[in-house]
C-alpha positions in Angstrom: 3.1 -31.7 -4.0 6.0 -30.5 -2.4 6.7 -26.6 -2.9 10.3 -25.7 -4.6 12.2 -22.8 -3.2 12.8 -20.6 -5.9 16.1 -17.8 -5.5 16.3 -14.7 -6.9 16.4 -14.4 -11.0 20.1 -13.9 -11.1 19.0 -11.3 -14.0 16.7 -9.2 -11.6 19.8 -9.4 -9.3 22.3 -8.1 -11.7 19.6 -5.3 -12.5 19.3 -4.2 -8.8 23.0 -4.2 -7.9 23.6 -2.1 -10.8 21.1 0.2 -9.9 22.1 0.7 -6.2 25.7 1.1 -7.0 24.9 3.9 -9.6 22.8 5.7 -7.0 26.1 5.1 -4.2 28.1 6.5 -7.1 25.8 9.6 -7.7 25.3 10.2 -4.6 29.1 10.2 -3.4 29.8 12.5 -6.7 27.0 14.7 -5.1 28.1 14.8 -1.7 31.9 15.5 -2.4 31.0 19.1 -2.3 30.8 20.6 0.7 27.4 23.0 -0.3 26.0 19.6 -1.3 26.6 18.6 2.0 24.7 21.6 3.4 22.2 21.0 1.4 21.9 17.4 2.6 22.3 17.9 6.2 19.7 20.7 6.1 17.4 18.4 4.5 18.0 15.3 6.9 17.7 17.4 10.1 14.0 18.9 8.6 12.9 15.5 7.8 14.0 14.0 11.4 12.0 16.9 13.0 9.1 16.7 10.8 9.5 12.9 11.8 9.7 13.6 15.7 6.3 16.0 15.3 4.3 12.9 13.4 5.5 10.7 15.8 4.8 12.4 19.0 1.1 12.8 17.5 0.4 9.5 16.8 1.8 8.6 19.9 -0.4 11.0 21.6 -3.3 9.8 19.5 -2.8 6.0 20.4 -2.5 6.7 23.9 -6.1 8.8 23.4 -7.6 5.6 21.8 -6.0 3.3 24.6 -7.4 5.1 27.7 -10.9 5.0 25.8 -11.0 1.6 25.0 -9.7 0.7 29.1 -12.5 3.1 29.9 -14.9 1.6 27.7 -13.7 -2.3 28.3 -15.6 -2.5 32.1 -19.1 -0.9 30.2 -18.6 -3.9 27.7 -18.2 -6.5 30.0 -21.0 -5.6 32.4 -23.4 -5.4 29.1 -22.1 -9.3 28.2 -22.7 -10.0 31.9 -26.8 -9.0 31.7 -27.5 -10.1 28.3 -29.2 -13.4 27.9 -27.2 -16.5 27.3 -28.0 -18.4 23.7 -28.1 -22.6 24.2 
């Protein structure tokens, strides 16, 4: 049985492309004033540090987990090395 490609529903289409260009149309209506603007800005720049914080941490915690499992990977391997081969 050979699988058939299926495309989008051209319905489910329509549906999304109408829904995307009312949300570009409210959100150019929005932004045309300038304390809008402000608003936005304010809000991108909080979220882009907020975003810089979470990333640094897990960052800092990967590198944490990655030292600890170099430090632990020689312990492992002399533990395979002693125990007793199955046949």
């Amino acid at each position: 049985m050979a699988e058939e490609k299926k495309g989008a529903n051209p319905l489910a289409t329509g549906i999304a492309g109408a829904v995307i260009g009312a949300a570009a149309a409210a959100a150019a209506i929005v932004l045309s004033d300038e304390k809008n603007r402000k608003k936005a800005e304010k809000v991108l720049n909080d979220l882009q540090q907020e975003g810089d914080k979470v990333l640094k941490e897990v960052t800092r915690i990967a590198m944490e987990l990655k030292d600890k499992g170099l430090k632990a990977l020689p312990k492992a391997q002399k533990i395979l090395k002693k125990s007793p081969k199955k046949e």
